[in-house]
PyMOL commands that place a pseudoatom at each C-alpha (Angstrom):
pseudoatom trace, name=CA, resn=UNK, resi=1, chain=A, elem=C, hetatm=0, pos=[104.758, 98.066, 65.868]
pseudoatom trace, name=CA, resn=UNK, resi=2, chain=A, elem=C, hetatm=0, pos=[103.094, 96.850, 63.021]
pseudoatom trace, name=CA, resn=UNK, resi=3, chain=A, elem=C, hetatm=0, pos=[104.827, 96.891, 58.963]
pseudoatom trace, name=CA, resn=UNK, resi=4, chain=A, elem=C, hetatm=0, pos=[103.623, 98.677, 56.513]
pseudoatom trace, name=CA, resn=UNK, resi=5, chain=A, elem=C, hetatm=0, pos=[102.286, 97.048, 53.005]
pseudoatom trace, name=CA, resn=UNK, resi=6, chain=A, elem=C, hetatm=0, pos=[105.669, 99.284, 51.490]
pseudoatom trace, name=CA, resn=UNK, resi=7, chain=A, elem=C, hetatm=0, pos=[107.918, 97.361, 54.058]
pseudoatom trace, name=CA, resn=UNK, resi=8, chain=A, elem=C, hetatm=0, pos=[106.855, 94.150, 52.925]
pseudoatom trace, name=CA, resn=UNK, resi=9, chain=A, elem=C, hetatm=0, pos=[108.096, 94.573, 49.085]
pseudoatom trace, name=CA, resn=UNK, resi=10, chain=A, elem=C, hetatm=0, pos=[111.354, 95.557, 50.177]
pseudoatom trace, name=CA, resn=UNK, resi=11, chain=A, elem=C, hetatm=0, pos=[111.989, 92.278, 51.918]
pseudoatom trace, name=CA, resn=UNK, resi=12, chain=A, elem=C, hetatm=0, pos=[113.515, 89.585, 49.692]
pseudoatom trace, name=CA, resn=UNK, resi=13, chain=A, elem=C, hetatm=0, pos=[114.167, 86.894, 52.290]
pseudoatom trace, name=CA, resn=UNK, resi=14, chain=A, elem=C, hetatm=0, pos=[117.725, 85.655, 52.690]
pseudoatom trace, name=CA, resn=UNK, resi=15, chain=A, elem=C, hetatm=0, pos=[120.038, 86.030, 50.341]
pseudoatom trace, name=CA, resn=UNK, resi=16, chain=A, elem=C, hetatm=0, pos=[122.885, 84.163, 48.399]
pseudoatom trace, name=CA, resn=UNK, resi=17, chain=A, elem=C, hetatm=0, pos=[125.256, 87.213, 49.872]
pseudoatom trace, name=CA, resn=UNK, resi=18, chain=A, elem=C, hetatm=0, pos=[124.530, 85.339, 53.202]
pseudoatom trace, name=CA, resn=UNK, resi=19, chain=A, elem=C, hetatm=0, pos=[125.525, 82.224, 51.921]
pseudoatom trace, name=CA, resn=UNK, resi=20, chain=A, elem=C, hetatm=0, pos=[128.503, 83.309, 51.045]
pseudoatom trace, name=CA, resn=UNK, resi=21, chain=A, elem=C, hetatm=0, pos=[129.298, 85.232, 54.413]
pseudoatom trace, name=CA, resn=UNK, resi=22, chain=A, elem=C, hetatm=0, pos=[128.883, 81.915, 56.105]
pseudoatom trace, name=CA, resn=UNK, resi=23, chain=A, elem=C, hetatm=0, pos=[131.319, 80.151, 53.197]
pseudoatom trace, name=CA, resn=UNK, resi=24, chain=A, elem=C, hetatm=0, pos=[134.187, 82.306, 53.550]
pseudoatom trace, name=CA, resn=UNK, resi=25, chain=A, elem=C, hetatm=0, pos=[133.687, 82.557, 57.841]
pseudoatom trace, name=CA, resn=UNK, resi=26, chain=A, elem=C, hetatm=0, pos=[133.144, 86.265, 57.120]
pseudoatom trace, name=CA, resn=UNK, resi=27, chain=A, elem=C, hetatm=0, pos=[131.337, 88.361, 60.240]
pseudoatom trace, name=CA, resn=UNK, resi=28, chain=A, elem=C, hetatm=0, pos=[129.580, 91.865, 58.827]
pseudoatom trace, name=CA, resn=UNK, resi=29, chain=A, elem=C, hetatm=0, pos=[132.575, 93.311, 60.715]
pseudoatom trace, name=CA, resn=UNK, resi=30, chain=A, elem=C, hetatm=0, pos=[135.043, 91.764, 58.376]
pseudoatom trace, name=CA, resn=UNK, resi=31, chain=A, elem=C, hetatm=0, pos=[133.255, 93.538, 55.523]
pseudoatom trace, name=CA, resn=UNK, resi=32, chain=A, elem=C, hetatm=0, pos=[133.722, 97.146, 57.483]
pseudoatom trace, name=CA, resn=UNK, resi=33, chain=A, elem=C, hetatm=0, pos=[137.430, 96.641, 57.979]
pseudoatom trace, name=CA, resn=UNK, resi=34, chain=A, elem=C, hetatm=0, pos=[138.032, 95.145, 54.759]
pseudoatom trace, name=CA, resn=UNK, resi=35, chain=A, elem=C, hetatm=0, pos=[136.046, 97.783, 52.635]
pseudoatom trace, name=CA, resn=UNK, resi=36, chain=A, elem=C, hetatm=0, pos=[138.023, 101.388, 51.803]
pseudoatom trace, name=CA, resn=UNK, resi=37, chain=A, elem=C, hetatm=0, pos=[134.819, 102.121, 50.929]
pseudoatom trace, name=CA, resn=UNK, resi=38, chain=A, elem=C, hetatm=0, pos=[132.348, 103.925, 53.891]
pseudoatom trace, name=CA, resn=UNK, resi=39, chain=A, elem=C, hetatm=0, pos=[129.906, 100.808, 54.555]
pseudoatom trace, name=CA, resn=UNK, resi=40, chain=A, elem=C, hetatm=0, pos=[128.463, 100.090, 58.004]
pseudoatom trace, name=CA, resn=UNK, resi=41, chain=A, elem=C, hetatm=0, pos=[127.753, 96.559, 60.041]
pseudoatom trace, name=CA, resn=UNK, resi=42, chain=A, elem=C, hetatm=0, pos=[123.965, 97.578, 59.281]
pseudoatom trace, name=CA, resn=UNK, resi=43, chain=A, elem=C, hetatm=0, pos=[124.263, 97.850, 55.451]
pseudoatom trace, name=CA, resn=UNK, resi=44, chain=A, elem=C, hetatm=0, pos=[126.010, 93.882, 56.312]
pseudoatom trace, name=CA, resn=UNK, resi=45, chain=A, elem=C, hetatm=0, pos=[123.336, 92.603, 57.784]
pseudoatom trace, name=CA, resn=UNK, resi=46, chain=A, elem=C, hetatm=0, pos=[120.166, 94.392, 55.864]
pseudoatom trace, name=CA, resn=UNK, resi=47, chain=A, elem=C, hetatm=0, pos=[121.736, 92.656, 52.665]
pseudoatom trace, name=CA, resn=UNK, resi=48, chain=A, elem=C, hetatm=0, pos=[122.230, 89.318, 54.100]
pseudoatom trace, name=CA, resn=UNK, resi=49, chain=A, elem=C, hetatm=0, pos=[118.780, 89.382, 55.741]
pseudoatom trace, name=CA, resn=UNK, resi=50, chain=A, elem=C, hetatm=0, pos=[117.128, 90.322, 52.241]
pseudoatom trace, name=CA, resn=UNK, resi=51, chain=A, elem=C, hetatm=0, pos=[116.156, 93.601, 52.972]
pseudoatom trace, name=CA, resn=UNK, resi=52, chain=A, elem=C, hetatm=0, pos=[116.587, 95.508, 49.350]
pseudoatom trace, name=CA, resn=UNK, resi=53, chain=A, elem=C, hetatm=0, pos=[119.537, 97.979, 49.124]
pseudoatom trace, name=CA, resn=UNK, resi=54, chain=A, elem=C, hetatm=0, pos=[120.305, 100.682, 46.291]
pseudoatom trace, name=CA, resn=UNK, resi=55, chain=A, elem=C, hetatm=0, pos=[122.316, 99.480, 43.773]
pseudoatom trace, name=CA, resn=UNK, resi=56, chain=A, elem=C, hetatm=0, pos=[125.041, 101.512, 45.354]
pseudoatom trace, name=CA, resn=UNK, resi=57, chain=A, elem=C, hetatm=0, pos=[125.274, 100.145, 48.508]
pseudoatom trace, name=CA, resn=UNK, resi=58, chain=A, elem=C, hetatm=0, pos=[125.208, 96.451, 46.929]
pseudoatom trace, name=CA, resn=UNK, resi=59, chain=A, elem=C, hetatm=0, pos=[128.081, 97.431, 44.551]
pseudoatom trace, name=CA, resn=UNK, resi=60, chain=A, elem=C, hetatm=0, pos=[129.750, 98.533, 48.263]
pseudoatom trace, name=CA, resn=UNK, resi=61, chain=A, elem=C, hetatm=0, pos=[129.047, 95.139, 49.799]
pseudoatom trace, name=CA, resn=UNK, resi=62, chain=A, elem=C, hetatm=0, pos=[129.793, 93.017, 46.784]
pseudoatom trace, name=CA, resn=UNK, resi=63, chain=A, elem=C, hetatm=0, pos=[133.609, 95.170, 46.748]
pseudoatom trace, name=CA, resn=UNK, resi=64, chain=A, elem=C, hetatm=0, pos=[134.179, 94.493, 50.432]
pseudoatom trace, name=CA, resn=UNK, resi=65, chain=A, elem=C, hetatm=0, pos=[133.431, 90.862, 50.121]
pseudoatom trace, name=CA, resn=UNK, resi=66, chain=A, elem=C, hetatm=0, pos=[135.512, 90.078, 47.416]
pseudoatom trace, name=CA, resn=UNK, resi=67, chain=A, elem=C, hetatm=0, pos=[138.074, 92.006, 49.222]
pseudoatom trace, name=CA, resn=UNK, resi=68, chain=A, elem=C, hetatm=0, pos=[137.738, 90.416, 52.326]
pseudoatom trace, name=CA, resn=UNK, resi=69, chain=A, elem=C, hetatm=0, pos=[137.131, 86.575, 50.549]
pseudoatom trace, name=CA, resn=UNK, resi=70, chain=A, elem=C, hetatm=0, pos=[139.741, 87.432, 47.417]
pseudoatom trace, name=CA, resn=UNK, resi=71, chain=A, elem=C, hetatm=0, pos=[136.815, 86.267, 45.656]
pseudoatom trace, name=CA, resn=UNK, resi=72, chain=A, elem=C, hetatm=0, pos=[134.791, 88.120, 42.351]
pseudoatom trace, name=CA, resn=UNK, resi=73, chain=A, elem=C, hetatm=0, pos=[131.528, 87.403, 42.758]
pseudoatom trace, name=CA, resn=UNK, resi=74, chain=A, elem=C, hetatm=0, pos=[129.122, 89.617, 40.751]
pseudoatom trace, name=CA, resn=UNK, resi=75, chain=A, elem=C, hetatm=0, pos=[125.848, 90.843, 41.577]
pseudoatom trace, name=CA, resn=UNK, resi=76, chain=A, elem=C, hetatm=0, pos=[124.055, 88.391, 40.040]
pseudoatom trace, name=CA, resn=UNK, resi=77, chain=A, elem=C, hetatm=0, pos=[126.100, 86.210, 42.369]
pseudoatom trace, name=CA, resn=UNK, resi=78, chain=A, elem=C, hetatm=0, pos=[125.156, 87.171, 45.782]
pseudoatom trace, name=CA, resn=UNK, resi=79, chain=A, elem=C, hetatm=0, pos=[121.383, 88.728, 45.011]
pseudoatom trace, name=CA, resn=UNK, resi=80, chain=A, elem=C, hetatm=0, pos=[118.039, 87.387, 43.499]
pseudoatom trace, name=CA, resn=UNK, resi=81, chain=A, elem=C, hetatm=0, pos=[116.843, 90.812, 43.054]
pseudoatom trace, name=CA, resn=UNK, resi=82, chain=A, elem=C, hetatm=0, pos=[117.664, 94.176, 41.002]
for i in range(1, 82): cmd.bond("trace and resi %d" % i, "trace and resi %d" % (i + 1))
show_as sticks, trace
zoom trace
């Protein structure tokens, strides 16, 4: 299966958001149970590989991981893209 042109602008390489996964030992699965919010392992892993998210679903991610890390990291934080 080969990507289309479109599929190649919505991939931002890794991101800071992965960084800080691996910082705080957190597994995507640790963002699922720590989130109240409805966020799947999939959402996880598409923002730590770089693949671009709606704003909504980063504001989701960014929640559960200062949730799960007691952190506050802001978007800004944890991705290079808007």
């Amino acid at each position: 299966m080969t990507s289309r042109p479109q599929d190649r602008d919505r991939d931002f390489g890794e991101q800071p958001f992965a960084a800080r996964l691996a910082e705080h030992d957190l597994l995507p699965k640790d963002l699922v149970q720590a989130s109240s919010e409805q966020i799947t392992h999939k959402m996880v892993t598409r923002g730590a590989k770089g693949r671009w998210l709606t704003p909504n679903v980063r504001g989701k991610l960014i929640r559960a991981l200062n949730t799960a890390a007691h952190t506050t990291y802001r978007e800004q934080d944890l991705f290079t893209y808007r």
